[in-house]
Chimera marker file (.cmm) of the C-alpha trace (Angstrom):
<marker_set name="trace">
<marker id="1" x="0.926" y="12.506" z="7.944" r="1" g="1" b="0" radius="0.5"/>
<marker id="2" x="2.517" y="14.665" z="4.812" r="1" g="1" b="0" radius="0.5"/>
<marker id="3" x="2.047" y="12.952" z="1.495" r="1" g="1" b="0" radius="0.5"/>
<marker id="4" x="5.304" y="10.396" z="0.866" r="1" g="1" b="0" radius="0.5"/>
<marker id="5" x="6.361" y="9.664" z="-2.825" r="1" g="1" b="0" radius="0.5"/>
<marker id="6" x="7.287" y="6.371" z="-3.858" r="1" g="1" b="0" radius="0.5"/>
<marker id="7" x="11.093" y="6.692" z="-3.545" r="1" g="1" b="0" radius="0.5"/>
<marker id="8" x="10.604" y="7.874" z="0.316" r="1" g="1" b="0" radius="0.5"/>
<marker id="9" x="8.502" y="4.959" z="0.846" r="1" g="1" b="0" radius="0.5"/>
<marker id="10" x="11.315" y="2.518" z="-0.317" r="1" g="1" b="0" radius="0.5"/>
<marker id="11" x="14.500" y="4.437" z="1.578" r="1" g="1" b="0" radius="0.5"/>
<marker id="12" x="12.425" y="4.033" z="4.982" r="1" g="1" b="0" radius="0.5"/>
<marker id="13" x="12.300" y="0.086" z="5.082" r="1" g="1" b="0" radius="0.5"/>
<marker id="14" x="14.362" y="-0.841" z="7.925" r="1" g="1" b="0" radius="0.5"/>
<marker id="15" x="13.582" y="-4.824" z="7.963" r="1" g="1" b="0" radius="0.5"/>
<marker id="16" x="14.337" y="-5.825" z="4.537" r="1" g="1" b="0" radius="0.5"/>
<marker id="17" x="17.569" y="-5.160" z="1.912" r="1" g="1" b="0" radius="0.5"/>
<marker id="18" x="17.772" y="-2.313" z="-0.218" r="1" g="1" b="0" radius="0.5"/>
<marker id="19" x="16.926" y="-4.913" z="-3.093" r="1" g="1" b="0" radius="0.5"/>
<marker id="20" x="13.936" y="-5.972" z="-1.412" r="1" g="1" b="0" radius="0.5"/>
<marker id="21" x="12.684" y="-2.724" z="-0.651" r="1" g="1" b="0" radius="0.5"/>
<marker id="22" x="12.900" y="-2.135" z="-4.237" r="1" g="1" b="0" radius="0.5"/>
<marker id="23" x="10.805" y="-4.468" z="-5.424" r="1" g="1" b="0" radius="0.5"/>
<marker id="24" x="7.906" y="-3.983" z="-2.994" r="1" g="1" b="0" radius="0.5"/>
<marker id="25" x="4.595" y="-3.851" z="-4.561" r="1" g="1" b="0" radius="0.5"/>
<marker id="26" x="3.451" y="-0.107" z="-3.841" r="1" g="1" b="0" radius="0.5"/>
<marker id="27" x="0.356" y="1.641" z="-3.413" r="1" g="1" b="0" radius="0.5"/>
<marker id="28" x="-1.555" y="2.605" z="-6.745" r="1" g="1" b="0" radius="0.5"/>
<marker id="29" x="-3.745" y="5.298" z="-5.205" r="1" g="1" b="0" radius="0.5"/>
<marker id="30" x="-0.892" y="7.388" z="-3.170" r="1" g="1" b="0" radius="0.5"/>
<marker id="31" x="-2.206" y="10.528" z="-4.924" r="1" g="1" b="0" radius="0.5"/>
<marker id="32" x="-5.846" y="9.774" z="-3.630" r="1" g="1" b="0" radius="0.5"/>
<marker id="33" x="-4.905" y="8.751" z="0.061" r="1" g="1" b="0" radius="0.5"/>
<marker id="34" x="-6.602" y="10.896" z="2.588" r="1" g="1" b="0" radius="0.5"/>
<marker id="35" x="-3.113" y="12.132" z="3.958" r="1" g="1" b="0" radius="0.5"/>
<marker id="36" x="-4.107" y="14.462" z="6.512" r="1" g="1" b="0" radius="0.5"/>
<marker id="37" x="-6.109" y="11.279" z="8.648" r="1" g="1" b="0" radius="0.5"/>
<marker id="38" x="-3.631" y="9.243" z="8.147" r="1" g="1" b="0" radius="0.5"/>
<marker id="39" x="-0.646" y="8.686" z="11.185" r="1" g="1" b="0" radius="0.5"/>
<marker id="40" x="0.857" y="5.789" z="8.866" r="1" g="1" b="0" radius="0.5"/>
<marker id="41" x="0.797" y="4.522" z="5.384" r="1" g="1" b="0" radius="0.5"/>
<marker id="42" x="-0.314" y="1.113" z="5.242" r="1" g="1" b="0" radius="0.5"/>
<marker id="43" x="-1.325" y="-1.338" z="2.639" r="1" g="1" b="0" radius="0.5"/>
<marker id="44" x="-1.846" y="-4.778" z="1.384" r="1" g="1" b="0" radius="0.5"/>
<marker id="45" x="0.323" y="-6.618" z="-1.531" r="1" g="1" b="0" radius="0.5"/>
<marker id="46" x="-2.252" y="-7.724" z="-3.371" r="1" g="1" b="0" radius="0.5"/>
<marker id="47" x="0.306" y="-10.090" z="-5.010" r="1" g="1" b="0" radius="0.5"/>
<marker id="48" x="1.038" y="-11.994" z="-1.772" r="1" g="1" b="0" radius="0.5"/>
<marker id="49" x="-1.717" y="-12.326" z="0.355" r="1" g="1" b="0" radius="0.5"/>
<marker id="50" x="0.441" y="-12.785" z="3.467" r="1" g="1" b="0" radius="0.5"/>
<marker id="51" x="2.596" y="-9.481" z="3.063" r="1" g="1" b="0" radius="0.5"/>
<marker id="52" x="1.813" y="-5.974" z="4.137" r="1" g="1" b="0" radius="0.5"/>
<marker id="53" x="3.501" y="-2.635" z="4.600" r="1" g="1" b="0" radius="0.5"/>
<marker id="54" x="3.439" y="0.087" z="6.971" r="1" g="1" b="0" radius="0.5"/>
<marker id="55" x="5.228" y="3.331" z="6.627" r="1" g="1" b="0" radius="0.5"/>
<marker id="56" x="5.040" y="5.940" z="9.742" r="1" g="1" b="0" radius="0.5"/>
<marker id="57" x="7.136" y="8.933" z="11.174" r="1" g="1" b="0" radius="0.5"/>
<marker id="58" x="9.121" y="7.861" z="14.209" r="1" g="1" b="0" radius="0.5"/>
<marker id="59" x="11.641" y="9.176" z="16.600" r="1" g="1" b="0" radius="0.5"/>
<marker id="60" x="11.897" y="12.071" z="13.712" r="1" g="1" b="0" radius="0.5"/>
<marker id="61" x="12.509" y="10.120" z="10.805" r="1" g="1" b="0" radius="0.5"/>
<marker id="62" x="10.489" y="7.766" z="8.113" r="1" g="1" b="0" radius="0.5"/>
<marker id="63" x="9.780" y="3.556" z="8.965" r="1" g="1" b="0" radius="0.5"/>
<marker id="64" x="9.096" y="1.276" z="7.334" r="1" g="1" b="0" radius="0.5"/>
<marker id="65" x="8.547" y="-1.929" z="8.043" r="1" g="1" b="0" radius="0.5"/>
<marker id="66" x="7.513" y="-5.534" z="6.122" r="1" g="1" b="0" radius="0.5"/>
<marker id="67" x="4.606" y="-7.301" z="7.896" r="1" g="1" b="0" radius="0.5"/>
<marker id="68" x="3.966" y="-11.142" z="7.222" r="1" g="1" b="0" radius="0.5"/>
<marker id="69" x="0.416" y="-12.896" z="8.351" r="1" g="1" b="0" radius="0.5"/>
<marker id="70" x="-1.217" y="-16.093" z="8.000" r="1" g="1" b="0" radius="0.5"/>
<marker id="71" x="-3.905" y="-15.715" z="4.766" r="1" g="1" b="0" radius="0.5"/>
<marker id="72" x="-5.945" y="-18.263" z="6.091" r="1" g="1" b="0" radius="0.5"/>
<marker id="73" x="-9.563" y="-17.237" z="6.899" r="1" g="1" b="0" radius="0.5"/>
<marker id="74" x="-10.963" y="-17.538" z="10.493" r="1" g="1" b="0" radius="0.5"/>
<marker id="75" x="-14.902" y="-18.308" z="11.129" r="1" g="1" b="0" radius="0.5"/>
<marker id="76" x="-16.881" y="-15.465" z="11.508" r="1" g="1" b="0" radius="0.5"/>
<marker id="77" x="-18.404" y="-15.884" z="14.474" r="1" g="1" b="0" radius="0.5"/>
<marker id="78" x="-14.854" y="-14.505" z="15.957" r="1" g="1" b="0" radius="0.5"/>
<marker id="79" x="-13.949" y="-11.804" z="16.666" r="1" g="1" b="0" radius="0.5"/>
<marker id="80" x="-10.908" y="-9.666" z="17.578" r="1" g="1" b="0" radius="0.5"/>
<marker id="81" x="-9.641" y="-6.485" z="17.932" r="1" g="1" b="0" radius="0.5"/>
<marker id="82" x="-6.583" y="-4.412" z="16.443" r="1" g="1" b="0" radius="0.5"/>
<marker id="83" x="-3.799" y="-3.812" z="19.152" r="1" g="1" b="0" radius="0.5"/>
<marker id="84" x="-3.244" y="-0.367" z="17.662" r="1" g="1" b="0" radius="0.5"/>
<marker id="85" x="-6.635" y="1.339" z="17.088" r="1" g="1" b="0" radius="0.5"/>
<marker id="86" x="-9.337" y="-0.914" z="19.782" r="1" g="1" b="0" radius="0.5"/>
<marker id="87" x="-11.745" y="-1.845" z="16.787" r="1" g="1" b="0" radius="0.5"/>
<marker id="88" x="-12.832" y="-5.305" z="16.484" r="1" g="1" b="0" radius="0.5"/>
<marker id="89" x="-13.618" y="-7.141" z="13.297" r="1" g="1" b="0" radius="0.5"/>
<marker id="90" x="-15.349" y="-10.590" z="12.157" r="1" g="1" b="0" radius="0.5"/>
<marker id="91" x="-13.461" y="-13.157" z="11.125" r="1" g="1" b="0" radius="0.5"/>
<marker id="92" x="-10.166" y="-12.104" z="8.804" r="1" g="1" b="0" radius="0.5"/>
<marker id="93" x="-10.732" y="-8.599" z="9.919" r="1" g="1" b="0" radius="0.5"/>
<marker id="94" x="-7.403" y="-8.468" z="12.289" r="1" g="1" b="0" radius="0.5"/>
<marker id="95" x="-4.669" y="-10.400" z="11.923" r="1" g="1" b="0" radius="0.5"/>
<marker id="96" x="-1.221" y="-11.507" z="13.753" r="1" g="1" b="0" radius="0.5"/>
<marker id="97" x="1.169" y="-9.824" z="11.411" r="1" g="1" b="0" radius="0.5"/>
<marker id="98" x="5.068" y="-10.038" z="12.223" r="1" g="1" b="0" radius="0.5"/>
<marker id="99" x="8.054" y="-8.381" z="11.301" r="1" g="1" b="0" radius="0.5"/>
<marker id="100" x="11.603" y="-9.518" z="11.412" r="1" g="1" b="0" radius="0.5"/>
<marker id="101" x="13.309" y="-7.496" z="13.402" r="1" g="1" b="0" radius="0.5"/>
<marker id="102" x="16.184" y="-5.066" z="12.532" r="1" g="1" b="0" radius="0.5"/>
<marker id="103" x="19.868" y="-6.004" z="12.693" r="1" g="1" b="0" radius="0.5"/>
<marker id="104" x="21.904" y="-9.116" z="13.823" r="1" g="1" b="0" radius="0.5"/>
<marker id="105" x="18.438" y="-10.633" z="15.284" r="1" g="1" b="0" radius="0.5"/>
<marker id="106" x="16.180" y="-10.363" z="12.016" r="1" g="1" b="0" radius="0.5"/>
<marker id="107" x="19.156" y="-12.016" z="10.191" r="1" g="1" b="0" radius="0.5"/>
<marker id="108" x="19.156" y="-14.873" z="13.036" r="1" g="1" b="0" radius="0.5"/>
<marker id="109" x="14.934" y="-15.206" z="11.954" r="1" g="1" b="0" radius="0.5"/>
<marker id="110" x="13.507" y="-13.325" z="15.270" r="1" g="1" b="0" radius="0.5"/>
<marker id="111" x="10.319" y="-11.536" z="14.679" r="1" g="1" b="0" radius="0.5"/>
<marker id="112" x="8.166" y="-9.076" z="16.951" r="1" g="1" b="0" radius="0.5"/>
<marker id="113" x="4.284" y="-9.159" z="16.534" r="1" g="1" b="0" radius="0.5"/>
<marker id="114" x="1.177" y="-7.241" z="16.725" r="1" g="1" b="0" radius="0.5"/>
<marker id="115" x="-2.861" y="-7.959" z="16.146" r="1" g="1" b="0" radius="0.5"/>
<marker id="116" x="-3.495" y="-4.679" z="12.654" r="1" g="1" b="0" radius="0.5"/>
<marker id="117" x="-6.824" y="-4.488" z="11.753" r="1" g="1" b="0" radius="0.5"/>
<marker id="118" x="-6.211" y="-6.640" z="8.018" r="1" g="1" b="0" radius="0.5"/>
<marker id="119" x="-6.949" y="-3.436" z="5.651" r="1" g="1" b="0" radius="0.5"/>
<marker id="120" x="-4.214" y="-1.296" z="7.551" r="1" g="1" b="0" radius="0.5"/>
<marker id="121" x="-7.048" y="1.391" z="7.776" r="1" g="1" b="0" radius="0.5"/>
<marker id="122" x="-6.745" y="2.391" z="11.745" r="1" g="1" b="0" radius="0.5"/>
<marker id="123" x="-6.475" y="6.054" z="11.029" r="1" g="1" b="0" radius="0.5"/>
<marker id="124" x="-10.122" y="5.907" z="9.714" r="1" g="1" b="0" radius="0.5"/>
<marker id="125" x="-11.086" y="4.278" z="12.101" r="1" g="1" b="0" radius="0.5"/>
<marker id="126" x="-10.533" y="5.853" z="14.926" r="1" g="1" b="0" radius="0.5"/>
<marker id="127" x="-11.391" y="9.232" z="13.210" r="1" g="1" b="0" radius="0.5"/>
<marker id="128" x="-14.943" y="7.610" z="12.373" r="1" g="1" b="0" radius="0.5"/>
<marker id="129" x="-13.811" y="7.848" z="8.687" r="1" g="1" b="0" radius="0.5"/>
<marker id="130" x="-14.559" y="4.626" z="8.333" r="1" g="1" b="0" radius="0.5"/>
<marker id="131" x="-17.277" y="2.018" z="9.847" r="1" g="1" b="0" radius="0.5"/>
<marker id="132" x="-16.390" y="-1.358" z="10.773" r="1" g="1" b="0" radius="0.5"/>
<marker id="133" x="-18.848" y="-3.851" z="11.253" r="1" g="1" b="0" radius="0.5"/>
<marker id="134" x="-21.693" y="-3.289" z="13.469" r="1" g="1" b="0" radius="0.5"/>
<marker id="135" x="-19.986" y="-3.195" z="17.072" r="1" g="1" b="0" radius="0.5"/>
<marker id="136" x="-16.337" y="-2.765" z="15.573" r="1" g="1" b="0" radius="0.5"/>
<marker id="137" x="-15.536" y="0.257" z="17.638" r="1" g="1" b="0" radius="0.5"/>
<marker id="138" x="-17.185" y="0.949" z="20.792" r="1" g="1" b="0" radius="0.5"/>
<marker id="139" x="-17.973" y="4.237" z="22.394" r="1" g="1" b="0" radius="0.5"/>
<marker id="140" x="-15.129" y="5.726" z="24.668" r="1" g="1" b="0" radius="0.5"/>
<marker id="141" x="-14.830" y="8.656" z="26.608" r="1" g="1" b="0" radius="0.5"/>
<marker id="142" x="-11.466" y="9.632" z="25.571" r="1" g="1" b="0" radius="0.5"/>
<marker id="143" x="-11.821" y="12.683" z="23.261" r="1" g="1" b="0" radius="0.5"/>
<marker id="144" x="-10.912" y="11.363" z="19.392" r="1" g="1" b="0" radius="0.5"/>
<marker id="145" x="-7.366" y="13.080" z="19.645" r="1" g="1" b="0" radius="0.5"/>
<marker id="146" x="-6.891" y="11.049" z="23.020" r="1" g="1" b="0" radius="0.5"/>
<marker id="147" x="-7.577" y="8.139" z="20.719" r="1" g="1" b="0" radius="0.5"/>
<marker id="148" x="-5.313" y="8.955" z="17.648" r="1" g="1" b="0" radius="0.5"/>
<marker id="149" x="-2.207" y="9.511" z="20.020" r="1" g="1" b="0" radius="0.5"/>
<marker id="150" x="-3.127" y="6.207" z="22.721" r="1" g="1" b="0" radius="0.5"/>
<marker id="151" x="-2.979" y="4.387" z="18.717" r="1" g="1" b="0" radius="0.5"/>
<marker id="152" x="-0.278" y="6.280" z="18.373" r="1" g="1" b="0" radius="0.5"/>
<marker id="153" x="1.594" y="5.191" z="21.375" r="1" g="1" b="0" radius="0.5"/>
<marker id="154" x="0.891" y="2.270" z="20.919" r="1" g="1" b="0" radius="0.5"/>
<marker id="155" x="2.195" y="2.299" z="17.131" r="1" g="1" b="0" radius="0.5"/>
<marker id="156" x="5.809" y="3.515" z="18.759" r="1" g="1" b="0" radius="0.5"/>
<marker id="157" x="5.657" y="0.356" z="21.495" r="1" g="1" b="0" radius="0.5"/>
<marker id="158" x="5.063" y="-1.452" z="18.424" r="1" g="1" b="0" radius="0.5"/>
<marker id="159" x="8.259" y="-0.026" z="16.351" r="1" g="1" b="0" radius="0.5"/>
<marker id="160" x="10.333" y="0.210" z="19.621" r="1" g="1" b="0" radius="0.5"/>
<marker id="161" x="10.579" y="-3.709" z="19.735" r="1" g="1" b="0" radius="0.5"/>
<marker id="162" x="11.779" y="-3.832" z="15.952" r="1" g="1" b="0" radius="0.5"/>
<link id1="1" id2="2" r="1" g="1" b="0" radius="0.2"/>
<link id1="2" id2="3" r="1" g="1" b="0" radius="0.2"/>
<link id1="3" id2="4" r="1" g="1" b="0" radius="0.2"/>
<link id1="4" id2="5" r="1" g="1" b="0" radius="0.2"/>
<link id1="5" id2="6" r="1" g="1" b="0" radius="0.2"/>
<link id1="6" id2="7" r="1" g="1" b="0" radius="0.2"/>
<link id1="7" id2="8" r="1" g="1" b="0" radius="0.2"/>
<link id1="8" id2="9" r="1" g="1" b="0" radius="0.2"/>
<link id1="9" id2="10" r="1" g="1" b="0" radius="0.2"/>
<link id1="10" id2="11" r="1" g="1" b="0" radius="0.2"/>
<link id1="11" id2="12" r="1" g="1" b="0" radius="0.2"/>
<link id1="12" id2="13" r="1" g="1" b="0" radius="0.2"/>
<link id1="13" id2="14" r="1" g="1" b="0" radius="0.2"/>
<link id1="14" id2="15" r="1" g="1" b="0" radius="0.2"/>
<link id1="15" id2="16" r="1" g="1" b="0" radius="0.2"/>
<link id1="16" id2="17" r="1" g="1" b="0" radius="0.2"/>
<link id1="17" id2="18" r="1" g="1" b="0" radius="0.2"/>
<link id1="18" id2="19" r="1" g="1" b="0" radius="0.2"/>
<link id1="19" id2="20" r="1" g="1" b="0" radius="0.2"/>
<link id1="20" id2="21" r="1" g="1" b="0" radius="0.2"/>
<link id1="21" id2="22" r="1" g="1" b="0" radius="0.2"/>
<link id1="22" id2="23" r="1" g="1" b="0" radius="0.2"/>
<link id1="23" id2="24" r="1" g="1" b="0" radius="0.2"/>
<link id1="24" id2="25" r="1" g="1" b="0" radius="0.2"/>
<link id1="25" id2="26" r="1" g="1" b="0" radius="0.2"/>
<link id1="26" id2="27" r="1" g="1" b="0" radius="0.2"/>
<link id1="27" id2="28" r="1" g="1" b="0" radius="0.2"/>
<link id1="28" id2="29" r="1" g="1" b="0" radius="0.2"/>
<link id1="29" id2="30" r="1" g="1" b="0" radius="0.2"/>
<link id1="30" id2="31" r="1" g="1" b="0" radius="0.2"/>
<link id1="31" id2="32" r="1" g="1" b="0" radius="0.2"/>
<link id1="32" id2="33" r="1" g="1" b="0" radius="0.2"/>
<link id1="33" id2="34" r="1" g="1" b="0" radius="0.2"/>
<link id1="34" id2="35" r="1" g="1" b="0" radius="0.2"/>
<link id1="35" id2="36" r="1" g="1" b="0" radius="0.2"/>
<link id1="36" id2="37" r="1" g="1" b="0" radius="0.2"/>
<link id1="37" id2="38" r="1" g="1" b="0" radius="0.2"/>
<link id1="38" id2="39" r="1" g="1" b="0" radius="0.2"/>
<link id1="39" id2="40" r="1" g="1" b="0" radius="0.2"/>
<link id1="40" id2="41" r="1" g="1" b="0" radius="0.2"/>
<link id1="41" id2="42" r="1" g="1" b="0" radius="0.2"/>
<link id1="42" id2="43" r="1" g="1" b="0" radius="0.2"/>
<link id1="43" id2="44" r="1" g="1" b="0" radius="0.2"/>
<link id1="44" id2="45" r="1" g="1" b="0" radius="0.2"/>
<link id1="45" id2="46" r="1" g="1" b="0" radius="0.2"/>
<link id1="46" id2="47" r="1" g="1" b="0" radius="0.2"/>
<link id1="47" id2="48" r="1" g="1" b="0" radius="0.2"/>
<link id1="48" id2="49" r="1" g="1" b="0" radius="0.2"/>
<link id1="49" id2="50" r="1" g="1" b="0" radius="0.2"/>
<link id1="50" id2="51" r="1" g="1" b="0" radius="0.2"/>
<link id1="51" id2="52" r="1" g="1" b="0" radius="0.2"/>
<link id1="52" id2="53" r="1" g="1" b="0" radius="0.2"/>
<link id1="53" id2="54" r="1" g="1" b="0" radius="0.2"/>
<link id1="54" id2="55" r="1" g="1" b="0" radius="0.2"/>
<link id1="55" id2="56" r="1" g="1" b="0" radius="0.2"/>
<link id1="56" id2="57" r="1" g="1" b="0" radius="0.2"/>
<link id1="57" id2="58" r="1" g="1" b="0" radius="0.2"/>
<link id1="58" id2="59" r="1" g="1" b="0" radius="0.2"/>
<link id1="59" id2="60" r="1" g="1" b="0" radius="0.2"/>
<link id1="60" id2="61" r="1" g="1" b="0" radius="0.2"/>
<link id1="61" id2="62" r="1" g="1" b="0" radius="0.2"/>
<link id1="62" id2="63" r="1" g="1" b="0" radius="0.2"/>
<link id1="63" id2="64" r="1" g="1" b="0" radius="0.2"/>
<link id1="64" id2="65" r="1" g="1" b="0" radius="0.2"/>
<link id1="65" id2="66" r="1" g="1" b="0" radius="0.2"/>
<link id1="66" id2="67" r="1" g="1" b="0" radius="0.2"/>
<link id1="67" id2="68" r="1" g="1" b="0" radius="0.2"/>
<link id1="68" id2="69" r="1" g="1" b="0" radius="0.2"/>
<link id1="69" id2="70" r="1" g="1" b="0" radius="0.2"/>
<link id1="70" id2="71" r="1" g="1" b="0" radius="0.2"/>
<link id1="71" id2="72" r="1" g="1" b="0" radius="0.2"/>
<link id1="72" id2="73" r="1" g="1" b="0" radius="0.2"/>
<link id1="73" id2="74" r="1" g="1" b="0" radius="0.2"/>
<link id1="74" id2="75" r="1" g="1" b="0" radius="0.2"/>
<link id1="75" id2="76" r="1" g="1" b="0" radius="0.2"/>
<link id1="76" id2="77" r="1" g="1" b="0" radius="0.2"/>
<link id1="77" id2="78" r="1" g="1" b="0" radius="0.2"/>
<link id1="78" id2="79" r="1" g="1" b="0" radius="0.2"/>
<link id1="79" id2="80" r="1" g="1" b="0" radius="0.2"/>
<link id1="80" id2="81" r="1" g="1" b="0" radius="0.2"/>
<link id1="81" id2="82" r="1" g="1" b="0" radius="0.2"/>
<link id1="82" id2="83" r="1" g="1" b="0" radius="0.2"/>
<link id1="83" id2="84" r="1" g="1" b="0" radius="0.2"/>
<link id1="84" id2="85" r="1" g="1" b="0" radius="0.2"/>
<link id1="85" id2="86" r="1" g="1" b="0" radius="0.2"/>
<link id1="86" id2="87" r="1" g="1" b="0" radius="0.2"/>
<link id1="87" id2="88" r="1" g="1" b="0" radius="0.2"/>
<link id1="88" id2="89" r="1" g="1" b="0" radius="0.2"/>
<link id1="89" id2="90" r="1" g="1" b="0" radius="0.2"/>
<link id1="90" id2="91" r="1" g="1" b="0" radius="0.2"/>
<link id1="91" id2="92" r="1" g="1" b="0" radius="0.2"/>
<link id1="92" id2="93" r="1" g="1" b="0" radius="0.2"/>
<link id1="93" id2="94" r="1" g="1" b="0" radius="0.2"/>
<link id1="94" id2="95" r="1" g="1" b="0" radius="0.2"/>
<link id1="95" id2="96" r="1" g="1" b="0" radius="0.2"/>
<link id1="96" id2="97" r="1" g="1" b="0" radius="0.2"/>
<link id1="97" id2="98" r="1" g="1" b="0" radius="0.2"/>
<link id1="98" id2="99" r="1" g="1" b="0" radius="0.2"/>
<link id1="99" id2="100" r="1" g="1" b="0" radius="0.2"/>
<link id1="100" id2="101" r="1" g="1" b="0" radius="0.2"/>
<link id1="101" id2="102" r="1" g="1" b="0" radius="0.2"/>
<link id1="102" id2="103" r="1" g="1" b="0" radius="0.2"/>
<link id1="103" id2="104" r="1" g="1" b="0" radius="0.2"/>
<link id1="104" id2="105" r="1" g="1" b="0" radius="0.2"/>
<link id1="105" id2="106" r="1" g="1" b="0" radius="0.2"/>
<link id1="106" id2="107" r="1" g="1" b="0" radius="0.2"/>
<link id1="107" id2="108" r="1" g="1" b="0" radius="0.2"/>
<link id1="108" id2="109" r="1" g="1" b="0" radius="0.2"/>
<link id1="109" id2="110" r="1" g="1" b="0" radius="0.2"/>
<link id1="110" id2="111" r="1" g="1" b="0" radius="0.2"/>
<link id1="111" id2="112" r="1" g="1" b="0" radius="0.2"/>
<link id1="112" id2="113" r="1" g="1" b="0" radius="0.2"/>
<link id1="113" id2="114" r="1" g="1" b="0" radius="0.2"/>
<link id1="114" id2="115" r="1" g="1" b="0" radius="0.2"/>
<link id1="115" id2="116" r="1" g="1" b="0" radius="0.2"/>
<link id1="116" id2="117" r="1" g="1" b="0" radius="0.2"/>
<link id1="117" id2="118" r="1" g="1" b="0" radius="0.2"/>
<link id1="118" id2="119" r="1" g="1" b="0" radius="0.2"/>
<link id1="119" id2="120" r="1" g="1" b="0" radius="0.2"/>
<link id1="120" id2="121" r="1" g="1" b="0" radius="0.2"/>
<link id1="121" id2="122" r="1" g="1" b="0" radius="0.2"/>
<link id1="122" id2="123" r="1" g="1" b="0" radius="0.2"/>
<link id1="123" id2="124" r="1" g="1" b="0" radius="0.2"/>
<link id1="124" id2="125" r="1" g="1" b="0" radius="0.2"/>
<link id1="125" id2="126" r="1" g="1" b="0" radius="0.2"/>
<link id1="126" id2="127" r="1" g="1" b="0" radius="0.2"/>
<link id1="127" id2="128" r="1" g="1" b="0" radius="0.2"/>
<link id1="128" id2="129" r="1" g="1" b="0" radius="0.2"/>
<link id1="129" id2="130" r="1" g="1" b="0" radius="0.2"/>
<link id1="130" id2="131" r="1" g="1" b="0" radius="0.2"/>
<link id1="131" id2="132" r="1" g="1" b="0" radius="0.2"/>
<link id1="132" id2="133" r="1" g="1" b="0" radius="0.2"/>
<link id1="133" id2="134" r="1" g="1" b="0" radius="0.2"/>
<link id1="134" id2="135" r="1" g="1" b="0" radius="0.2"/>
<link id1="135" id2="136" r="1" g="1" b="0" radius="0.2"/>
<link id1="136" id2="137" r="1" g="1" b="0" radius="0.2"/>
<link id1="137" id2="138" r="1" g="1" b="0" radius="0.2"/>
<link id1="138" id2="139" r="1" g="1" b="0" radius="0.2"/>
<link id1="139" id2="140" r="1" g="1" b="0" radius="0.2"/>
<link id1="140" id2="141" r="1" g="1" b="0" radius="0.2"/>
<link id1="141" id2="142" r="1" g="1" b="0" radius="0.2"/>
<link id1="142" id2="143" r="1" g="1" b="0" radius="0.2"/>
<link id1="143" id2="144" r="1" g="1" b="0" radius="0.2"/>
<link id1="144" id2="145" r="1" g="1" b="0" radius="0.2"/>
<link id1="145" id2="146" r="1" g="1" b="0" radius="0.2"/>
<link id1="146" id2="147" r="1" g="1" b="0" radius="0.2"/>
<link id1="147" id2="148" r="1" g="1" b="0" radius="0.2"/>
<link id1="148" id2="149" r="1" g="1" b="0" radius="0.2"/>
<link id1="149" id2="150" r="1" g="1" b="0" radius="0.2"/>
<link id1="150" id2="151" r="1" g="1" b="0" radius="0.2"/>
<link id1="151" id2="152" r="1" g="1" b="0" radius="0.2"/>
<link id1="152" id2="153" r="1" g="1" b="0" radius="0.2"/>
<link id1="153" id2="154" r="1" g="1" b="0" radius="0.2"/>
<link id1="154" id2="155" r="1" g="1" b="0" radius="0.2"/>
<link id1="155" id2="156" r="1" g="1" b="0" radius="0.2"/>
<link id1="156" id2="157" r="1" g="1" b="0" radius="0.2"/>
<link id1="157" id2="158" r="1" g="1" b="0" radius="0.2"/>
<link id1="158" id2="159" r="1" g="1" b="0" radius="0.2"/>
<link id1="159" id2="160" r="1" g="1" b="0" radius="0.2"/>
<link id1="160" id2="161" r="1" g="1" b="0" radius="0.2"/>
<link id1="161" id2="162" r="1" g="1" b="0" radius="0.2"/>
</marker_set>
């Protein structure tokens, strides 16, 4: 993903007004992101503990979308696994998130949602960038490429129901 600047992260919200777009909370460390493993932007609000972001490329132009999830915190003898990436987490470490969908249905309250690994760090993930808990990914035989465009697929069924 090519480094996005603060005012291209705003234009690409598609589920929320202009105003509200402009008042998201954004990303402190956009300089410091590790752009080139990244295949979308994602972050918490650490101001609402039930909102996140995501920002990705699709069908040739910039997303974004508002994600709401429940903040309360699961046991963690559970666990479950992200609907983008395959890793499973303990406890918190995925969550339903939902996003009101675009148009005449998001203004009539209908949503669309998908289990995100909770720190919106896939990308990492899946590039072994990052370790999950003990057991959080397991071994595949699908080359890591395979893996970063099944995610990816599976990012564009996601954004497709929107």
């Amino acid at each position: 993903m090519k480094a996005l600047t603060e005012t291209e992260i705003r234009k690409a919200f598609v589920n929320c007004s202009k105003g509200e777009a402009g008042r998201l909370p954004m990303p402190r460390d956009l300089a410091d992101r590790p752009w080139a493993d990244l295949d979308f932007l994602g972050w918490r609000d650490l101001s609402a503990p039930d909102r996140s972001y995501l920002v990705t490329e699709h069908e040739g132009r910039l997303i974004g979308v508002a994600l709401r999830f429940p903040a309360a915190k699961r046991g963690f003898l559970h666990r479950s696994m992200c609907s983008l990436c395959l890793t499973t987490h303990p406890g918190s470490g995925v969550s339903l998130m939902t996003a009101r969908k675009t148009g005449k249905e998001g203004r009539e309250g209908n949503s669309v949602g998908i289990y995100l690994c909770t720190d919106m760090d896939c990308s990492l993930y899946v590039r072994g960038k990052k370790q999950p808990e003990p057991g959080g990914r397991f071994e595949e035989s699908l080359t890591v490429q395979q893996q970063i465009d099944r995610m990816a697929g599976n990012l564009t069924a996601f954004l497709g129901r929107l």
